[in-house]
C-alpha positions in Angstrom: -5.4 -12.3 12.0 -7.8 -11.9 9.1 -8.7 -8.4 9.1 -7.0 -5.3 10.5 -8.9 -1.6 11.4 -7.4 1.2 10.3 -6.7 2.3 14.1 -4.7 -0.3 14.7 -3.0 -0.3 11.3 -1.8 3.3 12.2 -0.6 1.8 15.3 1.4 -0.9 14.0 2.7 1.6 11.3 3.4 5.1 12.1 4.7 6.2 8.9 0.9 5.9 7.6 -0.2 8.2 10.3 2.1 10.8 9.5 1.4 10.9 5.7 -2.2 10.4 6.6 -2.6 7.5 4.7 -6.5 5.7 5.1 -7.2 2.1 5.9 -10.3 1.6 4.0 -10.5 -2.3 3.8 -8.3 -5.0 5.4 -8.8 -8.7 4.2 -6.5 -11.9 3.2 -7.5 -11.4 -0.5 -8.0 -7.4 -0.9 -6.3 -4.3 0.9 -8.1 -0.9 0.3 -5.8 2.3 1.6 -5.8 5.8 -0.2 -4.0 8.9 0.3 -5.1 12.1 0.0 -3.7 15.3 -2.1 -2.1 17.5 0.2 1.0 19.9 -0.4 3.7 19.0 1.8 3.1 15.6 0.1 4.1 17.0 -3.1 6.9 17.7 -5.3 7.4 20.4 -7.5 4.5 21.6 -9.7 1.7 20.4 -7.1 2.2 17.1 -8.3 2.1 14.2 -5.6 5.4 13.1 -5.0 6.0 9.5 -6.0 7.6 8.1 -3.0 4.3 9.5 -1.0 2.9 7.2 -3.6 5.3 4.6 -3.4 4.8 4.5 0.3 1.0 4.2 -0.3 1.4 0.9 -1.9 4.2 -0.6 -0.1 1.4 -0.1 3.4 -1.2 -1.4 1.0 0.9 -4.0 0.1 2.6 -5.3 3.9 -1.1 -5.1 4.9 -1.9 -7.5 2.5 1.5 -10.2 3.0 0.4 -9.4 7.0 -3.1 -10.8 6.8 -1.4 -13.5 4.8 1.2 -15.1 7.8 1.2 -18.0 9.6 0.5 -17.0 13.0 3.5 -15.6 15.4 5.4 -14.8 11.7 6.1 -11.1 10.4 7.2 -9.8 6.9 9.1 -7.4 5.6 9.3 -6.1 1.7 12.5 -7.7 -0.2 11.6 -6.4 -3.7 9.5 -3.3 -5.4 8.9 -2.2 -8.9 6.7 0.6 -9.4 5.6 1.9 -13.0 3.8 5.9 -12.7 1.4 6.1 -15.2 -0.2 9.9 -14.7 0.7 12.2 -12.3 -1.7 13.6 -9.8 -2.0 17.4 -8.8 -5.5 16.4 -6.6 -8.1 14.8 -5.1 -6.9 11.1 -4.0 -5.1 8.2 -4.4 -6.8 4.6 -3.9 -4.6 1.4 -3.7 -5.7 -1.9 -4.0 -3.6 -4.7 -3.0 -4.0 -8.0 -3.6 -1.9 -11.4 -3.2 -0.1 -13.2 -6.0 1.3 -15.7 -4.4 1.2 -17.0 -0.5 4.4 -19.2 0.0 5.7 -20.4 3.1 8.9 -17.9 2.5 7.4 -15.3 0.2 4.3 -13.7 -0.7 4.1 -11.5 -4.2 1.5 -9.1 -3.8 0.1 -6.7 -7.0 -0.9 -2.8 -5.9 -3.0 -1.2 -8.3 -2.9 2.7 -7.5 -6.0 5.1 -9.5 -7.6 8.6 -9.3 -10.6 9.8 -8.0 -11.4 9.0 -11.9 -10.5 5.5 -11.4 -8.0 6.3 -14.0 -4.5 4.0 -13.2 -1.6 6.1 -11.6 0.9 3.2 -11.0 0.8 -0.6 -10.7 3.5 -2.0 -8.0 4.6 -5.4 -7.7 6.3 -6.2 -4.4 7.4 -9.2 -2.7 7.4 -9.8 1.1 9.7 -12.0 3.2 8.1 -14.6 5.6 10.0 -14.2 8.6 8.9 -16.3 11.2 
């Protein structure tokens, strides 16, 4: 599979349904997804929580490791380091994933996460098992 529709991401994971996280762009070498601000996504303060923003770039980022596999193979995130750079009390959050590395048992994948601004929230880099 070389691209993936945001339908049929929500499908495959219903965890981005429920937190109403956006499929904006599925392909091998770029994964576009962005949450919106909402309140029961927050924490205290009106700030977005970070695991609502963790959980936007790990999708982003198994999108991206997905589109990646050897046909019939799956994946599944080993590793994550997140750094928050600014906190966000609105509008939305874009991710974009892209691969670091496409290994027959790995695949490292960078998330870049900004504001509405384009100004940089967090940068994630994960790691996703090849499980075939």
């Amino acid at each position: 599979m070389n691209t993936l529709s945001d339908e049929q991401w929500r499908g495959l994971m219903p965890l981005a349904a429920h937190l109403g996280l956006e499929l904006v762009e599925a392909a091998p070498d770029r994964v576009v997804a962005r949450v919106r601000h909402a309140p029961e996504l927050c924490t205290a303060g009106g700030m977005l929580h970070g695991g609502t923003i963790m959980a936007l770039a790990d999708s982003a980022g198994a999108v991206a490791a997905f589109l990646n596999l050897p046909e019939g193979a799956a994946t599944s995130t080993t590793s994550s380091n997140t750094v928050f750079l600014r906190g966000v009390a609105d509008g939305t959050v874009t991710a974009t994933a892209r691969p670091l590395h496409v290994g027959r048992r790995t695949i490292a994948v960078v998330v870049e996460l900004v504001d509405d601004d384009g100004r940089p929230v967090a940068q994630v880099t994960q790691s996703q098992a090849v499980l075939a």
